[in-house]
C-alpha positions, 0 to 999 in steps of 0.5 A: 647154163647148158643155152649159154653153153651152146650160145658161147660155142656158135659165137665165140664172143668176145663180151656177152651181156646178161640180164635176169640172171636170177642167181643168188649171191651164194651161188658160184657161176664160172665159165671156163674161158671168161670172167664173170662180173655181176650184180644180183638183185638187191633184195638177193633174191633169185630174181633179175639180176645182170652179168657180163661175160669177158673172154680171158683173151680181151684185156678188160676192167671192171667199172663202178657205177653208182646208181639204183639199176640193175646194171654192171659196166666193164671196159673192154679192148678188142679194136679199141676201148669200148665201155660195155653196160649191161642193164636190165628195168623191170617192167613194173617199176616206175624209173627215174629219167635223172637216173638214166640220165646219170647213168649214161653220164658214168659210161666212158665213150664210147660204150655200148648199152645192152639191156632188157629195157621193157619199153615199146616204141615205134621207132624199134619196131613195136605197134605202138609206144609206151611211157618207158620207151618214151623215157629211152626215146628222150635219152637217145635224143637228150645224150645223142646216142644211136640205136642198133636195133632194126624191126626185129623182135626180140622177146616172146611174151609166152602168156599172149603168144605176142612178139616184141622188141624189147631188148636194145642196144645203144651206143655212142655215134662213133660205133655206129658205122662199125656194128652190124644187129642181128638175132639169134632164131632160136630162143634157147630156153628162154623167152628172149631172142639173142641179139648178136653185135658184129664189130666189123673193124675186127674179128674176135679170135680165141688165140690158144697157144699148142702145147704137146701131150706128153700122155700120147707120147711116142716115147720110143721114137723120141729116144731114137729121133732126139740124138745129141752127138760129140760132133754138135757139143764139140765142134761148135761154140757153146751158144751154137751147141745149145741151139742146135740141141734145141733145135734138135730135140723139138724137131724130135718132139714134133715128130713124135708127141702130138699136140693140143689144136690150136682152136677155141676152147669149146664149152664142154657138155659131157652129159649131151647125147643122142637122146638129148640131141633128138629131143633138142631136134624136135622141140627146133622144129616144133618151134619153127613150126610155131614160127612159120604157120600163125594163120591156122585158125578158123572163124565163122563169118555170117554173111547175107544170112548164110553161114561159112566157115574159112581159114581167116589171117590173124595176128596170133600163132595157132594154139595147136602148134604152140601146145605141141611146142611147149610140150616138146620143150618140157620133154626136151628139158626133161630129158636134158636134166635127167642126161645131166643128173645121170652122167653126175652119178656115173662121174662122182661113182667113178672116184674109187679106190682103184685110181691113181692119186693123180687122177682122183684130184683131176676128177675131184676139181672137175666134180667141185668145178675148180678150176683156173682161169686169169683174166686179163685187166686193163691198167692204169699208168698214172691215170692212163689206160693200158689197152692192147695186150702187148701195151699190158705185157710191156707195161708189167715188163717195165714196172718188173724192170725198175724193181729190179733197177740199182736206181730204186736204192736208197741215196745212201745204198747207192753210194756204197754201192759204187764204193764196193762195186770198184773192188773187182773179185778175182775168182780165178784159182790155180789151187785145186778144189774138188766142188771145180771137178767135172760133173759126174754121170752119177750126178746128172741122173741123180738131179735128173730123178728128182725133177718135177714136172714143170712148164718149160721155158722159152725153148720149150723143152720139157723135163719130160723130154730130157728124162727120155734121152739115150745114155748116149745123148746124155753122155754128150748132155754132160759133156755140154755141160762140163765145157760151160763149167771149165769154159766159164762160158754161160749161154746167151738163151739161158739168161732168157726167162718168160714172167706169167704175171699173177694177179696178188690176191686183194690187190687192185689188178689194174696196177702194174705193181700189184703182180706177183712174177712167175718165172719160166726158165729153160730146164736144160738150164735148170737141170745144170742149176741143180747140179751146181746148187747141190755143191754149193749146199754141200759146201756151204752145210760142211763148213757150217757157212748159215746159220743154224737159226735159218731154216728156209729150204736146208736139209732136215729144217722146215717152218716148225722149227721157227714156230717152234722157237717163237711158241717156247719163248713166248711159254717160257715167258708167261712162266716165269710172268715177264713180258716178251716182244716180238717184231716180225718184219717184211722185207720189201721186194726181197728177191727183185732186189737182192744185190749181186755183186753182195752175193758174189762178194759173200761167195768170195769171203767164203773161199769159193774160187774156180768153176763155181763162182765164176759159174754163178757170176756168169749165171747172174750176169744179163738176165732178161725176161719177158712177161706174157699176157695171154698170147702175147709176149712183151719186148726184151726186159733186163733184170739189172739186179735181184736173183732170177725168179724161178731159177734153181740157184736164187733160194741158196743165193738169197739166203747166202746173201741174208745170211749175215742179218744175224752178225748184227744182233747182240745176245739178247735178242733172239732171232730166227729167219725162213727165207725172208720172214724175220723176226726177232724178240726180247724178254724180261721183266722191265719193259723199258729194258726190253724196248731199249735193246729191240731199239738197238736191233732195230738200229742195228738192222737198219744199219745192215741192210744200207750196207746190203741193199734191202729194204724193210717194209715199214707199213706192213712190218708189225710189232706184237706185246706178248703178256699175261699180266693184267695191269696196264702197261704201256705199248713199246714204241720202237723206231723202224726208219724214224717211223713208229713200228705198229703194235698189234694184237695178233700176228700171222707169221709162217701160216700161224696166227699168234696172239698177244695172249697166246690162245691161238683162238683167232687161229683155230676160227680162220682155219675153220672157216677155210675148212669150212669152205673145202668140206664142201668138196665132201658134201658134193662128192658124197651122196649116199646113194650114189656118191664116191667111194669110201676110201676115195672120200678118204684121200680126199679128205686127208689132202684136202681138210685134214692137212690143213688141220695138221699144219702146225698143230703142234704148235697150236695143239697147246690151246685149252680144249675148248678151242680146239674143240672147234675143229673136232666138228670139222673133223666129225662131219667129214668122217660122217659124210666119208662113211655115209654115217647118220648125224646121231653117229657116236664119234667114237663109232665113226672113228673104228669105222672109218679106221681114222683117230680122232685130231687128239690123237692124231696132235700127239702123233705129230708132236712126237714125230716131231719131237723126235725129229729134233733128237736126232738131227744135231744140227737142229738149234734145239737138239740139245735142249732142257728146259732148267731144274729152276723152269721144271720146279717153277712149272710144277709151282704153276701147273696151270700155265701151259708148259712149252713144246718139249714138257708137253712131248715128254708127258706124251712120251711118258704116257706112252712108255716110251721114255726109255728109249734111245733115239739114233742121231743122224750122221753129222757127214755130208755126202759129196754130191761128185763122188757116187757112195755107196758098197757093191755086194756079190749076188750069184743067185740074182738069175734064179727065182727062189718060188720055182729054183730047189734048194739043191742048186742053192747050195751049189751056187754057194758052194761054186762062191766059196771056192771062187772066194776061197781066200776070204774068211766068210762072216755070216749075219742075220737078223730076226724080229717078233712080237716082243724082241728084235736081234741080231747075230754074227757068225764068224768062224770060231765064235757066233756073237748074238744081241737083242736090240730095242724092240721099236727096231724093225728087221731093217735096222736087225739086218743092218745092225748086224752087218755094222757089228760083224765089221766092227769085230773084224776091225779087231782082227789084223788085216785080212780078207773078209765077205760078209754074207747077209740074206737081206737084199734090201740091206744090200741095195740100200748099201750100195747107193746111199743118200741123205735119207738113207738108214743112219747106220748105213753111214757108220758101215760106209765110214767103217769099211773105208777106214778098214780098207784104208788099213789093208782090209778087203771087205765084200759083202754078198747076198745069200737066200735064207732058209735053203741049208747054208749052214752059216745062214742057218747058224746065224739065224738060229743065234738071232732068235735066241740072243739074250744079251742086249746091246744098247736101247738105240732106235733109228728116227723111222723104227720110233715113229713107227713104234709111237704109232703102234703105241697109240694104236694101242691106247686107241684099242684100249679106249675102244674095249671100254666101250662095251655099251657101244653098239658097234663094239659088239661087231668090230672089237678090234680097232682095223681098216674092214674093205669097202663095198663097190656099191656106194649105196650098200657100202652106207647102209651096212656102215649105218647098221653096223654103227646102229644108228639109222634114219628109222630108228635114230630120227627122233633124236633131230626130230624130239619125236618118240623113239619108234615102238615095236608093237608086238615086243612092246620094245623099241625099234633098234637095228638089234631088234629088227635083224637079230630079235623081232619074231615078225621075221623069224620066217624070213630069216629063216628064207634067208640065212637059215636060221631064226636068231643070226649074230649082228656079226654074222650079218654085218662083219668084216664081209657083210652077209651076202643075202643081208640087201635082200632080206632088208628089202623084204622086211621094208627096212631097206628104204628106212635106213 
């Protein structure tokens, strides 16, 4: 790899045929910057074998050829199309010249065939000729064909130390004049010179396009250099004032953030150095030394009876220099291989605990050799091919276009199309509306803290640019976008967007159709997108305008949510023994082909008039896009129809636009919808019923979407018979456009597999296997000797393999055990090669050390989380669900019928004694996006640091505050939390109020609480002036910007101090610093600690999910106690997370010890050998004995740790003896474990 590295560098090439490539079919070979085509050996053995490698820059395309070679075809275009074989004969196989002859026939002209043919001829340059060249002889005469070759050879036979010409190149005549034949001096590790082709018509150039490097930004300098002024806003058209902030803010970028060389990405050989660079150096010369003297050898000649000894030619290279070739060569390869191993280790033992998450993954791609390359493929237009990059890129362009075009409708849409579109809308309003009011500077840095760091659009400007713009430049920003908004003027460079066409997984990529478009749109477009966006969701949530059986991309809702409907229809079907008909349907090119003037007309019924509409009627008007493919762009496309891909504003418009599918249904279906997946089902216990009403649907369904321009998918929208009835039945056969819907076993809807039966088994064997496949970014980051640290496998392991594992299992978490054991050995094996444990490693070991619970507990955690998710979000379609007395007594009729979601969280809950609680529903309001909320407090104290300010000055402050606010009746709050109760109390003027809360609540929600009831209290009282002093900082910074995850009590305190405002009441709210004698604070917090009284059992949704960890925190604690017999309980009794060693290798000897399980004294059980004995105890060998036991140490121990008999936990607890390695290595037991 390394040769082909340094070959790839030199050349350049835009096509490199390969053969003896010697590689398995289990073995991944990729290269950054091509794409690999091979064909390994039949056999799959790690021997012949032929490849091709193609820059991603040349458009190419993978050709099938049927014949018994060793040979892969492509066609690839650089001047023009040529067809590139590669192929390899072995030299003692006899070869069929019918074969060959096929062969030649299946290669399109013109070609080039490159092979490691194994003939000699006279004609290449070989001394004599042999029956397999005399076979390639007459195929270059029967088909016509040139040869490349000159005399030069190009293979050395190391056994004779012979040089032949056995490699050829052949092509079609019509290449001849254009390639040129020359080999590479150098062997480069192998025993076959390369052979370089030139095509003198054009020069291959790797085109890379420079993008800035935003980590060596000048960031300062950009701030001062990237200015926008009033005078560029104000004084120019909008489309001029947009290009001349453009233009403004590259010039800057130019000027102060460098950017990638416009070069060859060169194959990267990290490991190389000096010492592999002067060991490469020798065995060069060495070889030119070999190449240059072949006439060093003596001969003894007898003439006229006389004896002479002198130098004589001969036609072999000298002995000498050859050994001290091949000697040069192995060292050099050895060297390299040690370099390489070396470097590996320093690599995988830089993945610590220390790095940011960020660069863990950066590194861990890299050590897994994951990365991203797309080559580009011809296509095929009605059976012609499509070449040149820029013929591709406007072919895909096209096929995007008619997607897109009102002519792909349906007759029937079509007509009402036209019908519809003659009523024009009329958005324009005298009326006031606050969503039409100015944006605010609030907003603009509120949408501008949420982005993402994306690729720009065509104007090449980043988010990373306009987050690092002054006040001042963002000030005049909004100012541009407040003229758009009131100037209902949309410009012409943000209709514009760049399509990365992506190949669709599976699909043939030489068909246009078969791209998935990938959207790069301006981001000073997007950034006023979402300001827009976040007014639209406002209003459409706070008038309740979508469904509440549509869960894509809203607030509070996810994909669960649809899972979790289908899983309690489908459960409370098989309890009650009926049947249930499900069909899930696609909807054709949803986005693409999504009708505007329906979208603007749903806008239009939903009393949206003024800036907003007329902003997104403007904002879909014209979109045009080009595709790039590779370096190239296509010609200007339009979107005639269809929300613009990758824009802010498409997800909420689509789903406004599919919004009404559920008007159409009648009650006896159910229905929900994520984004485009839809599915709708029936139950009961007459199946003929259940297939008349989805008919119905059905019919209904289709209906809408000819009146909204959709199009349901008939060949992959699927219909699936969920029953636990044993008797046969007939499938329902439902009519889906006249054409039969398919009835299936199994369905993969939102990421999970159902089946008929409900067992989730094909579920659970295909999320295995895709485990399967990323735990081996585990086993090639974890030796133990030299691997990655603990905590950095950890992190690799939750993001990589147990988020996998977490998706859905609470949906899927209902299968019978047997099932879900499957992925207990996913999840064992991980935390074995996390931790560097030995295989016979109890679980229950692995999970206290590695400080990760086992995937029941964690099922139950998630389902709880969720559970409780739902009981606080009223918008949630299931917030007020309970299953009927009728159901509960039927389920305890039938307890082996799994019970549905909500009876398995409500056993979890009892379980865990927590059933008692009450959870604290989220507000129902809103916030509005164009008004800031949130409450200012007072902090006199903010310049004095509380570790170096006595508390002297404190009550000098306070009391300067209190004659500064002399006229307001002070209140004072505080909160208070223990082991076993939280509080809170109120100190007014005459009367201290005191209350004990659930004691899931956190000292947050203590805080809080109190200052919600001090001013519940002053509501009492007629309307004065009050200043509420609380020492809980972050209650007050939580208070004064609120959003939508803020604490649920936050939005009671903010509605109250309005209401109370509103009547006369002037409320402050001030911090003070706790525990420095202000005798309120004191009071206050004195009263918290002794409340008695209790107000109410209500928890906030963050506190309870905490208290549910800590509840199962404490089961696990209580399983690990009885489990007295363990040998790791002995040394860590509580369940906690102990530090990691810096040394991977110690780090897994001391786990190995500590678990009590080791090579040594454990191998016996993979092995069924007998347990090793110790010969003078008559015992068996165990990490006990050894360390703590064996008298045949008690003279090291006593070297070592000063005393004969040391605990295990001495030796091995939370900090591991410091003299533990050495002691281990003096008795031999070091290497052992």
């Amino acid at each position: 790899m390394s040769d082909l590295k340094d070959i790839l560098n030199s050349y350049q090439p835009a096509c490199v045929a390969l053969q003896e490539t010697h590689l398995k079919p289990e073995y991944s070979f990729r290269l950054h910057g091509y794409t690999v085509f091979r064909k390994d050996h039949p056999a799959n053995r790690a021997s012949g074998g032929v490849a091709l490698l193609i820059s991603n820059n040349i458009p190419s395309s993978l050709l099938t050829l049927n014949t018994p070679f060793q040979d892969i075809a492509a066609q690839i275009f650089t001047h023009k199309l040529i067809t590139v074989c590669s192929l390899y004969l072995p030299p003692n196989t006899q070869i069929d010249q019918t074969n060959l002859n096929n062969l030649v026939l299946q290669l399109p002209e013109p070609f080039v065939l490159l092979g490691d043919l194994n003939g000699h001829s006279q004609i290449w340059g070989s001394d004599d000729t042999n029956s397999r060249g005399r076979q390639i002889e007459k195929l270059l005469h029967d088909h016509n064909l040139c040869l490349l070759n000159t005399d030069e050879i190009t293979h050395f036979h190391t056994p004779t130390r012979t040089f032949h010409s056995i490699d050829l190149a052949i092509c079609s005549p019509s290449l001849l004049p254009f390639f040129s034949f020359q080999t590479d001096p150098d062997l480069h590790n192998s025993d076959h010179f390369p052979i370089i082709l030139t095509d003198n018509r054009h020069s291959h150039l790797h085109t890379v396009f420079s993008s800035f490097k935003y980590d060596l930004a000048n960031w300062t300098k950009f701030t001062s250099t990237a200015c926008i002024t009033t005078t560029m806003v104000c004084d120019n058209p909008i489309d001029t004032a947009v290009h001349q902030i453009t233009e403004t803010l590259i010039a800057a970028a130019e000027d102060s953030i460098p950017k990638t060389k416009n070069n060859f990405r060169r194959q990267r050989k990290v490991w190389w150095n000096s010492d592999c660079r002067e060991a490469y150096k020798n065995q060069r010369k060495a070889w030119g030394r070999f190449r240059r003297y072949p006439t060093s050898a003596t001969q003894i000649l007898a003439k006229n009876g006389s004896c002479a000894i002198k130098p004589q030619p001969t036609n072999q290279p000298t002995s000498a220099n050859f050994i001290l070739y091949k000697q040069a060569k192995a060292y050099s390869r050895r060297i390299q291989r040690q370099s390489q191993r070396e470097s590996w280790e320093r690599y995988v033992s830089s993945l610590n605990s220390t790095i940011s998450s960020k660069k863990l993954w950066e590194k861990v791609k890299k050590a897994s050799g994951i990365f991203t390359d797309r080559n580009i493929n011809i296509l095929y237009q009605n059976g012609i091919p499509v070449t040149s990059l820029q013929d591709i890129a406007n072919c895909i362009a096209s096929t995007l276009s008619q997607t897109s075009n009102s002519n792909t409708y349906p007759s029937s849409f079509q007509n009402h199309k036209k019908l519809a579109e003659k009523q024009k809308l009329n958005f324009k309003s005298n009326s006031y509306a606050p969503y039409n009011t100015d944006f605010t500077f609030h907003e603009l840095k509120v949408c501008l803290s949420e982005v993402k760091k994306t690729s720009p659009g065509p104007d090449n400007i980043s988010y990373q640019m306009i987050k690092h713009l002054s006040n001042s430049s963002l000030q005049n920003l909004l100012l541009l976008y407040n003229r758009i908004w009131h100037e209902h003027c949309f410009p012409s460079s943000w209709q514009q967007a760049i399509i990365i066409p992506i190949p669709k997984p599976g699909k043939d990529p030489s068909n246009p159709l078969n791209y998935r478009p990938i959207a790069l749109t301006n981001c000073l477009c997007k950034l006023m997108e979402k300001m827009v966006n976040r007014r639209l969701v406002y209003y459409l949530e706070h008038n309740k305008i979508l469904s509440p059986f549509q869960s894509g991309f809203r607030p509070g809702r996810c994909t669960i949510d649809n899972l979790l409907a289908l899983e309690t229809d489908i459960r409370t079907t098989f309890l009650k023994r009926q049947h249930l008909v499900a069909i899930f349907f696609d909807i054709e090119k949803a986005y693409d082909r999504t009708w505007r003037y329906g979208i603007l007309q749903d806008l239009f019924n939903c009393n949206l008039r003024g800036n907003l509409p007329i902003f997104i009627q403007n904002f879909l008007r014209l979109r045009q896009f080009r595709v790039k493919v590779g370096y190239q762009l296509s010609d200007l496309f339009i979107q005639e129809e269809g929300v613009p891909q990758g824009s802010v504003l498409s997800v909420t418009l689509f789903a406004l636009k599919i919004n009404s599918i559920f008007k159409h249904l009648q009650p006896s279906i159910k229905s929900f919808l994520y984004v485009d997946d839809l599915y709708i089902s029936c139950s009961g216990d007459n199946l003929c019923f259940i297939e008349r009403q989805l008919q119905i649907a059905v019919n209904k369904l289709t209906q809408w979407s000819i009146l909204n321009g959709f199009t349901f998918s008939t060949s992959k929208t699927s219909c699936v018979h969920f029953c636990r009835k044993r008797r046969l039945h007939p499938e329902p056969e439902i009519k889906l456009y006249d054409q039969v819907i398919n009835v299936v076993s199994e369905v993969k809807f939102l990421g999970i597999i159902f089946d008929k039966k409900l067992t989730f088994l094909p579920h659970v064997l295909q999320l295995r296997k895709k485990l399967d496949r990323a735990l081996n970014i585990l086993k090639v980051l974890s030796n133990t000797s030299w691997g990655a640290s603990r905590l950095s496998l950890l992190r690799v392991y939750r993001a990589a393999i147990l988020s996998k594992i977490d998706y859905g299992c609470t949906i899927y978490g209902s299968a019978r055990q047997s099932v879900l054991q499957k992925l207990n050995t996913i999840h064992h094996s991980a935390l074995r090669l996390c931790r560097g444990a030995f295989r016979t490693s109890p679980v229950e070991s692995l999970y206290v050390e590695c400080h990760e619970p086992s995937l029941e507990h964690r099922r139950q955690m998630l389902t709880l989380h969720y559970f409780s998710k739902i009981l606080t979000n009223p918008n949630h379609p299931y917030f007020n669900y309970k299953q009927s007395r009728f159901l509960q007594r039927l389920q305890e009729a039938r307890p082996t019928v799994v019970p549905s979601f909500f009876k398995r969280a409500a056993v979890f809950l009892h379980d865990l004694n927590l059933d008692t609680a009450q959870l604290l529903p989220n507000p129902v309001i809103l916030l509005t996006p164009w008004i800031p909320h949130g409450l200012k407090f007072l902090n006199p104290f903010e310049n004095y640091d509380k570790t170096n300010t006595a508390s002297g000055i404190y009550l000098q402050l306070f009391t300067y505050n209190r004659e500064l606010y002399h006229h307001f009746i002070p209140v004072f709050t505080d909160g208070s939390k223990s082991t076993t109760q939280t509080s809170f109390a109120c100190v007014f003027i005459n009367s201290t109020l005191s209350f004990q809360l659930h004691p899931s609540c956190s000292i947050f929600t203590a805080e809080i609480r109190a200052i919600l009831h001090s001013l519940s209290e002053i509501s009492n009282y007629p309307a004065d002036n009050y200043i509420i002093y609380s020492d809980s900082l972050s209650v007050l910074q939580a208070l004064s910007s609120l959003h939508r995850h803020s604490h649920p009590l936050a939005f009671s305190i903010l509605d109250l101090h309005d209401r109370l405002v509103s009547k006369g009441f002037s409320i402050l709210h001030c911090w003070v610093p706790s525990h420095v004698g202000i005798s309120g604070n004191e009071i206050a917090d004195v009263a918290a600690k002794n409340a008695t009284a209790v107000l109410d059992n209500s928890t906030p949704l963050k506190d309870f999910k905490h208290y549910i960890n800590l509840a199962l925190h404490s089961r696990w604690e209580n399983r690990w106690n009885s489990q007295s017999m363990n040998k790791l309980h002995s040394i860590k009794p509580v369940v906690e997370s102990w530090p990691t060693l810096n040394n991977r290798k110690a780090d897994t000897i001391v786990t190995r010890l500590r678990v009590g399980h080791t090579r040594y004294t454990h191998r016996h059980l993979l092995m069924g050998e007998q347990a090793p004995m110790c010969t003078q105890c008559n015992c068996i060998m165990s990490v006990l004995h050894i360390l703590s036991e064996c008298p045949n140490f008690n003279s090291l121990r006593l070297r070592y740790f000063q005393t004969s008999s040391i605990s295990l936990t001495d030796l091995l607890g939370k900090t591991p003896h410091v003299h533990l390695l050495p002691f281990l290595k003096s008795i031999g037991f070091y290497p052992l474990i």
